[in-house]
N, CA, C and O of each residue as an XYZ file, in Angstrom:
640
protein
N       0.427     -4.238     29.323
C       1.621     -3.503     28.927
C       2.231     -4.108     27.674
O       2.958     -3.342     27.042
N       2.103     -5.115     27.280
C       2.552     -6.150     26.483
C       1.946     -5.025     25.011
O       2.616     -4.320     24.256
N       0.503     -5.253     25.062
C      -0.272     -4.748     23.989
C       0.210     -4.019     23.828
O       0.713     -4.184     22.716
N       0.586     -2.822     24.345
C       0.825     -1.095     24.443
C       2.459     -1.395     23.645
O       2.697     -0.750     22.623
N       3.447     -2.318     24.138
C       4.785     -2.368     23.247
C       4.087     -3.065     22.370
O       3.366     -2.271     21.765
N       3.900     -4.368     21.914
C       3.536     -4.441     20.439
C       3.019     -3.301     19.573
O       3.482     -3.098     18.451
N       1.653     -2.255     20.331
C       1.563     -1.223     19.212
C       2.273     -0.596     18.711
O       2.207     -0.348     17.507
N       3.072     -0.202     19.410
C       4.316      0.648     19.298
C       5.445      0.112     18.286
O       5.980      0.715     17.355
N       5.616     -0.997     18.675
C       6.254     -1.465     17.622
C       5.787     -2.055     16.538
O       6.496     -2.288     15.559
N       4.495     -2.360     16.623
C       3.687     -3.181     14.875
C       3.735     -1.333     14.333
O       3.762     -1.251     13.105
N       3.746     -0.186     14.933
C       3.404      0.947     13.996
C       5.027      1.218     13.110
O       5.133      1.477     11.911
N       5.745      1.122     13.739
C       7.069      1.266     12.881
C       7.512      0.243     11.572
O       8.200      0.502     10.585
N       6.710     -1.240     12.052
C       6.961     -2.211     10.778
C       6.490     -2.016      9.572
O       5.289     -1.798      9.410
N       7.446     -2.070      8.437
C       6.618     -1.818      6.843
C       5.781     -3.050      6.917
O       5.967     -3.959      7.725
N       4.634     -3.001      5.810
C       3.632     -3.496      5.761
C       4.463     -5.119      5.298
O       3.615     -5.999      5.444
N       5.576     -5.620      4.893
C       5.496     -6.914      4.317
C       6.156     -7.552      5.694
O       6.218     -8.744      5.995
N       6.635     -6.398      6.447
C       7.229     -7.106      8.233
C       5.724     -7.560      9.066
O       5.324     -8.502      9.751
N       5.287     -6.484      8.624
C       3.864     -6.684      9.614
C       3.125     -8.123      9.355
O       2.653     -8.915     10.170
N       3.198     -8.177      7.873
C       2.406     -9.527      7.579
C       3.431    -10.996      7.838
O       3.076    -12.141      8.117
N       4.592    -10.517      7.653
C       5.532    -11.709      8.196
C       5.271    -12.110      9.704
O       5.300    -13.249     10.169
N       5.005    -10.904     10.376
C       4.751    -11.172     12.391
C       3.530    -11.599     12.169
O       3.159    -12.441     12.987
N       2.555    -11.236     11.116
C       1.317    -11.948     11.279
C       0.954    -13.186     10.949
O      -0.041    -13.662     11.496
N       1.587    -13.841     10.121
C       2.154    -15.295     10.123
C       2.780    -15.861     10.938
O       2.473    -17.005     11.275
N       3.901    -15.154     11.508
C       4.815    -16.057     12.273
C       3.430    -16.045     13.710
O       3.451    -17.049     14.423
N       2.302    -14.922     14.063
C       1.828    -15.246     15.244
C       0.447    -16.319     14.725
O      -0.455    -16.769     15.432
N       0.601    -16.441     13.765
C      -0.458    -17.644     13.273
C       0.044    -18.740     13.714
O      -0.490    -19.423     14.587
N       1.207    -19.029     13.101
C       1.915    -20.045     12.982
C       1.654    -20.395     14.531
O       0.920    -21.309     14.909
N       2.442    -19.436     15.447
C       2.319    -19.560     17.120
C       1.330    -20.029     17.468
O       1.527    -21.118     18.007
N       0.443    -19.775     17.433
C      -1.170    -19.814     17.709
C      -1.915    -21.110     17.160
O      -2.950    -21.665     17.529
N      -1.258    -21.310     16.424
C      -1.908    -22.923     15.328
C      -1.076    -24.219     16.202
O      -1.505    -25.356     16.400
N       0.215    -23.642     16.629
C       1.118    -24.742     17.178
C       0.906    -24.421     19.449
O       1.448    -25.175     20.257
N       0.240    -23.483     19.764
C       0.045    -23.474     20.530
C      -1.328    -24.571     20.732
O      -1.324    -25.540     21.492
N      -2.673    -24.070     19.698
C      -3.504    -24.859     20.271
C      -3.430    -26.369     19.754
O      -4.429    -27.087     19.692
N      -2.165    -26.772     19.394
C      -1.970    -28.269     19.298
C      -1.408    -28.767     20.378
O      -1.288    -29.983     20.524
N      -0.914    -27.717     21.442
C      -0.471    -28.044     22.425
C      -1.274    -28.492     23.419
O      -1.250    -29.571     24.010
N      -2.154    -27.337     23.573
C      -3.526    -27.690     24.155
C      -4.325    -28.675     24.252
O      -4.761    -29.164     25.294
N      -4.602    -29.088     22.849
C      -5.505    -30.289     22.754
C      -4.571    -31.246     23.338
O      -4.942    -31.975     24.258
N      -2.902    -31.318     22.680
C      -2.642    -32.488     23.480
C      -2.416    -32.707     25.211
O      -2.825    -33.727     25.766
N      -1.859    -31.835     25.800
C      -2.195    -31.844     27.245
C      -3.772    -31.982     27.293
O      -3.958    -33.004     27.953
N      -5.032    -31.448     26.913
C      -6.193    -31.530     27.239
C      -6.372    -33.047     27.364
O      -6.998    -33.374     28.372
N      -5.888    -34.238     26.420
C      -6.151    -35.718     25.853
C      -5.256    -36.381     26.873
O      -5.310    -37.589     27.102
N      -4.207    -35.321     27.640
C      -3.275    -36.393     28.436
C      -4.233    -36.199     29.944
O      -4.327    -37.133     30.741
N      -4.844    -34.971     30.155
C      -5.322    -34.466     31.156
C      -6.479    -35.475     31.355
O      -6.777    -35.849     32.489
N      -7.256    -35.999     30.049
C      -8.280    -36.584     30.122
C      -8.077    -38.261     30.362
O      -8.741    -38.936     31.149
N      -6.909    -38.785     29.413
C      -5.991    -39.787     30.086
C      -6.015    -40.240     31.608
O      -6.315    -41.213     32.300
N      -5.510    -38.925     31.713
C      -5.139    -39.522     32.903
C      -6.195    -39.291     34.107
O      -5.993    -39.702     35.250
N      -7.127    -38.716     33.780
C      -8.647    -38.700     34.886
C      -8.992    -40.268     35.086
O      -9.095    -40.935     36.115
N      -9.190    -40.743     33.174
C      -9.955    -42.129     33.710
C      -8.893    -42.983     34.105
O      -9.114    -44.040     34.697
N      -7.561    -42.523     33.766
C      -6.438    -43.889     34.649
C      -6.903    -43.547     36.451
O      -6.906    -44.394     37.344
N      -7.143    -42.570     36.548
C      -7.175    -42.304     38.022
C      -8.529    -43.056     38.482
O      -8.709    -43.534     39.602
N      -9.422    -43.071     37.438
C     -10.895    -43.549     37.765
C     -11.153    -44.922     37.563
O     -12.210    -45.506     37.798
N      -9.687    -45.581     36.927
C     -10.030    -47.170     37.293
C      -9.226    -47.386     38.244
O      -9.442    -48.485     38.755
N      -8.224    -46.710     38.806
C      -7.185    -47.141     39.565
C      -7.215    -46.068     40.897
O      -7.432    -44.857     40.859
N      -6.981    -46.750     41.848
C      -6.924    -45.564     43.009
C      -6.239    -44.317     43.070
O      -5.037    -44.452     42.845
N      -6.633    -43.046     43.319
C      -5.800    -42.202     43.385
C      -4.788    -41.888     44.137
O      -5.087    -41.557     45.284
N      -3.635    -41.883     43.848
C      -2.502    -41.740     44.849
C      -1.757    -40.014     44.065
O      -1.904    -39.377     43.022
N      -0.980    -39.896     45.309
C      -0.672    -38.432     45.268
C      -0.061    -37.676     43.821
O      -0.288    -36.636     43.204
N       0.805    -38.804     43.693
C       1.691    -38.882     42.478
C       0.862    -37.775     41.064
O       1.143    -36.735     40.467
N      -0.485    -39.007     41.070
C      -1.277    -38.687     39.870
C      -1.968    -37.141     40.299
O      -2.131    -36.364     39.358
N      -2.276    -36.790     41.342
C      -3.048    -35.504     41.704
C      -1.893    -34.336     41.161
O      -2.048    -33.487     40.284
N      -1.114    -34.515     41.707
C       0.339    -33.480     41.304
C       0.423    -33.429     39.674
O       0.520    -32.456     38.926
N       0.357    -34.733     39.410
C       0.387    -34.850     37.837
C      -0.445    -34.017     37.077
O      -0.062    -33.224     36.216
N      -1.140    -34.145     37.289
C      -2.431    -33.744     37.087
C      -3.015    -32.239     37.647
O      -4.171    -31.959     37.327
N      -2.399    -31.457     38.311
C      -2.257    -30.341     38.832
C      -1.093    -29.716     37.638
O      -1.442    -28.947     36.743
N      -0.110    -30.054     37.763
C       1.625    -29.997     36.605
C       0.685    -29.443     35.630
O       0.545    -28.248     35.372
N      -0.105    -30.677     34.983
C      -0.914    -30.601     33.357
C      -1.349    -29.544     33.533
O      -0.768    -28.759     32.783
N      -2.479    -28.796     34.458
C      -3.790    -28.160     34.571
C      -2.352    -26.799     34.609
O      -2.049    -26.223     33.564
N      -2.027    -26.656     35.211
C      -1.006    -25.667     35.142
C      -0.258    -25.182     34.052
O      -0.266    -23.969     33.841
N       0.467    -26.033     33.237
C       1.067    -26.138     32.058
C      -0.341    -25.427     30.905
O      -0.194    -24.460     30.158
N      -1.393    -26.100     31.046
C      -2.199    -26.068     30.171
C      -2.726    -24.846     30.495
O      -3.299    -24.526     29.454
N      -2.891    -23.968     31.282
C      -3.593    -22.386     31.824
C      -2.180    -21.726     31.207
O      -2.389    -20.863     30.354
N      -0.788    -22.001     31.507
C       0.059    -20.852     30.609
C      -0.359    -20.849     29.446
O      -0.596    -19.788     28.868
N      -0.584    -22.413     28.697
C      -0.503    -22.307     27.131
C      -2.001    -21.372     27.135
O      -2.065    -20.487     26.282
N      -2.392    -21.432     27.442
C      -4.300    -20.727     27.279
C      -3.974    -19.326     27.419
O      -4.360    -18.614     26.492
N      -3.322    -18.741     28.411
C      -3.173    -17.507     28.596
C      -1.520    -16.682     27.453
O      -1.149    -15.520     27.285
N      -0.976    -18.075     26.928
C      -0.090    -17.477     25.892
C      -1.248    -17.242     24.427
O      -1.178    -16.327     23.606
N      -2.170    -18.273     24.454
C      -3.210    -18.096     23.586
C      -3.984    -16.701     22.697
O      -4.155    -16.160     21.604
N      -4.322    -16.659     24.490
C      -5.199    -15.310     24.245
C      -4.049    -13.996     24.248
O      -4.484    -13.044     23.601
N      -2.532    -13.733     24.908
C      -2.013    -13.056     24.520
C      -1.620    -13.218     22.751
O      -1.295    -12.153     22.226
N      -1.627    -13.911     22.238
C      -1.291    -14.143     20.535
C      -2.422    -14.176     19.963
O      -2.469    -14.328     18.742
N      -3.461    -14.054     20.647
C      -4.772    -13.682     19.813
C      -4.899    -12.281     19.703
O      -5.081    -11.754     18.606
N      -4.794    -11.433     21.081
C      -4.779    -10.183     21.441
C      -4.015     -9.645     20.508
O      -4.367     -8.529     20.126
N      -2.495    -10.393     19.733
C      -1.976     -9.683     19.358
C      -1.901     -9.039     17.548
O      -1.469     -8.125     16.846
N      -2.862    -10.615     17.531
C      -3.252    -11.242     15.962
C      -4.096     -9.884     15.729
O      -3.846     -9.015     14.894
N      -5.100     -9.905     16.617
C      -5.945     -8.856     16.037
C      -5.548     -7.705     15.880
O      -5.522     -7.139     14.787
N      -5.174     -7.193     16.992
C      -4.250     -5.403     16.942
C      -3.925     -5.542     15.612
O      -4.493     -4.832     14.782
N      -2.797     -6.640     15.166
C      -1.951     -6.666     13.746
C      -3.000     -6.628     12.802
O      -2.850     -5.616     12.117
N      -3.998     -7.276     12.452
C      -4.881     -6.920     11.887
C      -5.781     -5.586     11.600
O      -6.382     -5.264     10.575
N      -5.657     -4.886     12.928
C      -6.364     -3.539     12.705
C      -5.259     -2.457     11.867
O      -5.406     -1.622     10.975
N      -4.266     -2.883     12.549
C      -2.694     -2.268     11.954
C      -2.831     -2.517     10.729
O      -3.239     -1.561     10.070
N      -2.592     -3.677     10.050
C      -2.751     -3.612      8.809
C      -4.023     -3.452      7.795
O      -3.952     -3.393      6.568
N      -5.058     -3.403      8.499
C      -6.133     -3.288      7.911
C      -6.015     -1.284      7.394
O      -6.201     -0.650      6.355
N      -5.602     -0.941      8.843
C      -5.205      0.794      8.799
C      -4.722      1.220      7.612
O      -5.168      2.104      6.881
N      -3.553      0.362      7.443
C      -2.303      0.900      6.650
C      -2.644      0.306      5.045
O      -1.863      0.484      4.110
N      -3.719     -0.294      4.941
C      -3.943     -1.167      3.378
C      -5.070      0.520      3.542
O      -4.535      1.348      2.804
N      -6.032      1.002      4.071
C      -6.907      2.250      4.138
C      -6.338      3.530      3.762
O      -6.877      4.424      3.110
N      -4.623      3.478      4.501
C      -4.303      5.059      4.060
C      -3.399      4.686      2.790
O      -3.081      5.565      1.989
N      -2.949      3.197      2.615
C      -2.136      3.476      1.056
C      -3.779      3.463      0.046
O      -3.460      3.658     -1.127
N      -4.571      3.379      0.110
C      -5.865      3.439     -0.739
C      -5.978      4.682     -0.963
O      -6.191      5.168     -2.074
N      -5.805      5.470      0.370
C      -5.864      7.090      0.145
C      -5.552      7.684     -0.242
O      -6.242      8.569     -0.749
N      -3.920      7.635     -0.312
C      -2.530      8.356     -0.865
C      -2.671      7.652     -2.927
O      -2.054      8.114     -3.887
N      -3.393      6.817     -2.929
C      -3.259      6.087     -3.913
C      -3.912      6.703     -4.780
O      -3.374      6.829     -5.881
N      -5.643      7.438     -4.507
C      -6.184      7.850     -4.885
C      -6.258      9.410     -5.519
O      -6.501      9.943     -6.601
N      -5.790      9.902     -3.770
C      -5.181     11.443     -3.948
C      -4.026     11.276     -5.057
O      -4.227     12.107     -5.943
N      -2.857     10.472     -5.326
C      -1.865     10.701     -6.474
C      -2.903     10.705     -7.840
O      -2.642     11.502     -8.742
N      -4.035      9.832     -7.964
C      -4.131      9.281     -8.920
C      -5.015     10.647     -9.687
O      -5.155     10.842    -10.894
N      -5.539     11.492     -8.519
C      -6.282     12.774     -9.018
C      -5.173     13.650     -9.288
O      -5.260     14.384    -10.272
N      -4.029     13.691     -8.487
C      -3.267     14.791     -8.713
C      -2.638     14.653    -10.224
O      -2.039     15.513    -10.870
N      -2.989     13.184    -10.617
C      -1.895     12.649    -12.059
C      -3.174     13.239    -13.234
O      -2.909     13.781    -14.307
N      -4.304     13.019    -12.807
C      -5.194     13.506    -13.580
C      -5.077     14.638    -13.907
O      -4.327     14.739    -14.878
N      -5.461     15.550    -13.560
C      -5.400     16.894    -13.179
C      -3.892     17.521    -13.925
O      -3.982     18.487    -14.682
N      -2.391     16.817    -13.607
C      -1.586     16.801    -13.926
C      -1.826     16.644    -15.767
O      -1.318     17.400    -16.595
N      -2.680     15.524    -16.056
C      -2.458     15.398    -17.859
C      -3.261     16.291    -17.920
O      -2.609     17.229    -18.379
N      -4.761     16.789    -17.675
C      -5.709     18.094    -17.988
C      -4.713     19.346    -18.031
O      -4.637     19.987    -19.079
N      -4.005     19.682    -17.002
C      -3.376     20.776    -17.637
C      -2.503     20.767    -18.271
O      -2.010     21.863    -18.539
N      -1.905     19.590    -18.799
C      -0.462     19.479    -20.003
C      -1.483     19.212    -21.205
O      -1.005     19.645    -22.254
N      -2.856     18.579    -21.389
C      -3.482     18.834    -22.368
C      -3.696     20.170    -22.951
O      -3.521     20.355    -24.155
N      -4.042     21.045    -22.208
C      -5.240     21.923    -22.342
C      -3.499     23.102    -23.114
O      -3.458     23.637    -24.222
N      -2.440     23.126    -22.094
C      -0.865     23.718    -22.330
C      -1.037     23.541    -24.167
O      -1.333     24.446    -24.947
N      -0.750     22.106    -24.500
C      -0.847     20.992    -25.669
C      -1.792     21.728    -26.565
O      -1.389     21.823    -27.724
N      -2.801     22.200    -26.342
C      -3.631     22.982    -27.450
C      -3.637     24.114    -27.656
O      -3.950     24.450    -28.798
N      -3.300     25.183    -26.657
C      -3.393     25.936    -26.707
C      -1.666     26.358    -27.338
O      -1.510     27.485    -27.807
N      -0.778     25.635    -27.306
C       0.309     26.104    -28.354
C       0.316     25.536    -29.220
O       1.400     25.622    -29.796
N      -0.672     24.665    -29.895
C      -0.829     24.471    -31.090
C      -1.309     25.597    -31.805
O      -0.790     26.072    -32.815
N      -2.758     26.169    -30.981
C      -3.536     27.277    -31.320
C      -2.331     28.295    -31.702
O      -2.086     28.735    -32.825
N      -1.619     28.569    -30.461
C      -0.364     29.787    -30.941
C       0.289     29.626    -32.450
O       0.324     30.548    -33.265
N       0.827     28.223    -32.695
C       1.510     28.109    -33.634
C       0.730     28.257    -34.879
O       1.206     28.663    -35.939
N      -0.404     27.931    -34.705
C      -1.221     27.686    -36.162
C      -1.488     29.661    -36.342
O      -1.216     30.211    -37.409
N      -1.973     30.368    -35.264
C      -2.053     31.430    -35.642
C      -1.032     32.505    -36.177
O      -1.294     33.484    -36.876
N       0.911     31.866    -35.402
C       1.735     32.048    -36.086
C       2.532     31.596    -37.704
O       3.445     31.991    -38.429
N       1.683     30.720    -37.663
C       1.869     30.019    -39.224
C       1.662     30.808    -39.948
O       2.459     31.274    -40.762
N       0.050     31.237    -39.710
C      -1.006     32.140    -40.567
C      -0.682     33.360    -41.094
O      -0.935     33.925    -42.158
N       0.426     33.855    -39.324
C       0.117     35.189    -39.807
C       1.947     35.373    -40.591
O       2.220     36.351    -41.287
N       3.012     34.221    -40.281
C       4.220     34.388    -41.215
C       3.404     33.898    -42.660
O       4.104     34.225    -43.618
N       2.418     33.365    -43.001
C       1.775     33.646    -44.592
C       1.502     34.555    -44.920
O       1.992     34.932    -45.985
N       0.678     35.327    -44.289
C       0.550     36.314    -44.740
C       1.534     37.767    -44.945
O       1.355     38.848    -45.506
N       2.495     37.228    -44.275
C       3.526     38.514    -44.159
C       4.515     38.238    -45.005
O       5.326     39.130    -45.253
N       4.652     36.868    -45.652
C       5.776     36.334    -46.532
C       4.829     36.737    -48.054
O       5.308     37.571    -48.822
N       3.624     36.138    -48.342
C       2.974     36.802    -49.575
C       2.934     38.539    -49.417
O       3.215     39.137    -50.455
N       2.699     39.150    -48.547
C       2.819     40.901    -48.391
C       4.606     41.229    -48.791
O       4.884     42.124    -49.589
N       5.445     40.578    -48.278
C       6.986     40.364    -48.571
C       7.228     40.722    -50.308
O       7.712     41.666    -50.932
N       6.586     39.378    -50.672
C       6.403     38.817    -51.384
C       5.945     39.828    -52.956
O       6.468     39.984    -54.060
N       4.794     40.296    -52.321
C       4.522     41.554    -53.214
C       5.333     42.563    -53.686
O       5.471     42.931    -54.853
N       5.894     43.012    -52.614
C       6.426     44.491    -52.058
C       7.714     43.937    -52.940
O       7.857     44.822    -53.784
N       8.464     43.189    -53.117
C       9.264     42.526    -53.240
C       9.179     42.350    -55.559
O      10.183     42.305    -56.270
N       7.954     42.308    -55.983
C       7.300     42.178    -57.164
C       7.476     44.014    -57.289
O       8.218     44.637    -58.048
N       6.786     44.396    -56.552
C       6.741     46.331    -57.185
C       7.957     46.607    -57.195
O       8.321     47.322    -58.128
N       9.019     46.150    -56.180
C      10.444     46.783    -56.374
C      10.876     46.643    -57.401
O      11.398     47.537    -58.068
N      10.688     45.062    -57.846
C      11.267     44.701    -59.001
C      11.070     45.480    -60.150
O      11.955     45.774    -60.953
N       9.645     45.876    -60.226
C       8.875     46.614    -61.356
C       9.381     47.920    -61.617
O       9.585     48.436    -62.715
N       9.611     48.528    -60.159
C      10.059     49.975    -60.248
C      11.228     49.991    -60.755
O      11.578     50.709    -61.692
N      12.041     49.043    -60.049
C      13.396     48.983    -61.044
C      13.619     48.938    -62.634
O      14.433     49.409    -63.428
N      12.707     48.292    -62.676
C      12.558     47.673    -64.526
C      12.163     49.135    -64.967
O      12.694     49.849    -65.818
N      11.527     49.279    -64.486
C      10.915     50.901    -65.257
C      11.828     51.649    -65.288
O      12.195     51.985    -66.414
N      12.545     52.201    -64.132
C      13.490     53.092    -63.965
C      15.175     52.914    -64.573
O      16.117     53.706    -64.553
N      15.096     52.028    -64.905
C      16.086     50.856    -65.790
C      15.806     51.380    -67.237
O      16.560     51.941    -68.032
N      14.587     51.052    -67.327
C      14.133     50.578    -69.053
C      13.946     52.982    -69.386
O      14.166     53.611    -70.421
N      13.479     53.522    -67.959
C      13.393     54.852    -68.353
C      15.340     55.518    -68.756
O      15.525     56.391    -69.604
N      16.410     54.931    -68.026
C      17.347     55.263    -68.413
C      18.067     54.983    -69.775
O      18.976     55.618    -70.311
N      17.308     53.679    -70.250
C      18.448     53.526    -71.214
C      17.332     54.048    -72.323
O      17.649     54.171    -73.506
């Protein structure tokens, strides 16, 4: 049940929370199995004190305490291993779909300059063909503009 709430809750953490719990359960896990070894060295201690010296009840209990102590830390172990990994698949997930979303933007941005290019030439094309054709309509102007003058002069030069 444990697993099932951590998923639940590693899915709501942003990715720099997730990697913070994934440190802090390192951290757990690095300082748990120092725990271990050292009960394991007191556990072992105290076998051969028992094996030069007679066993009396005291040390059996003792020594039961340890073996006890030392099965929680083992079984907090493997729950912070259990949990290391999930976090790992979690974030392994979530580094997969920002790759995805990353990619899909990066086509949509493409695609995005292809058609502001293609926009980009094709009103150049407009303008250059509007250039062309106010030349040609300013020299036709231009003309029409020369005969008036002429007709005038004539019709001028026929009055006086």
């Amino acid at each position: 049940s444990q697993a099932g709430a951590s998923k639940s809750k590693l899915d709501t953490l942003s990715k720099e929370d997730l990697i913070k719990y994934a440190k802090k359960q390192i951290a757990a896990m690095q300082k748990m199995k120092g725990r271990c070894a050292d009960l394991e060295k007191e556990v072992e201690t105290l076998k051969q004190q028992s094996k030069n010296s007679e066993r009396s009840l005291d040390d059996t209990s003792l020594i039961q305490e340890l073996t006890e102590r030392m099965d929680t830390l083992l079984l907090e172990k493997a729950e912070t291993q259990q949990s290391l990994s999930l976090l790992c698949k979690v974030l392994e997930k979530t580094k997969q779909q920002a790759k995805e979303e990353l990619a899909e933007l990066q086509g949509e941005h493409e695609r995005a300059m292809e058609d502001h290019q293609n926009k980009i030439k094709t009103l150049e094309r407009s303008i250059e063909e509007s250039r062309g054709q106010h030349q040609e309509e300013v020299a036709y102007f231009q003309k029409l503009l020369k005969e008036q003058e002429e007709l005038d002069r004539e019709r001028e030069s026929e009055r006086e």
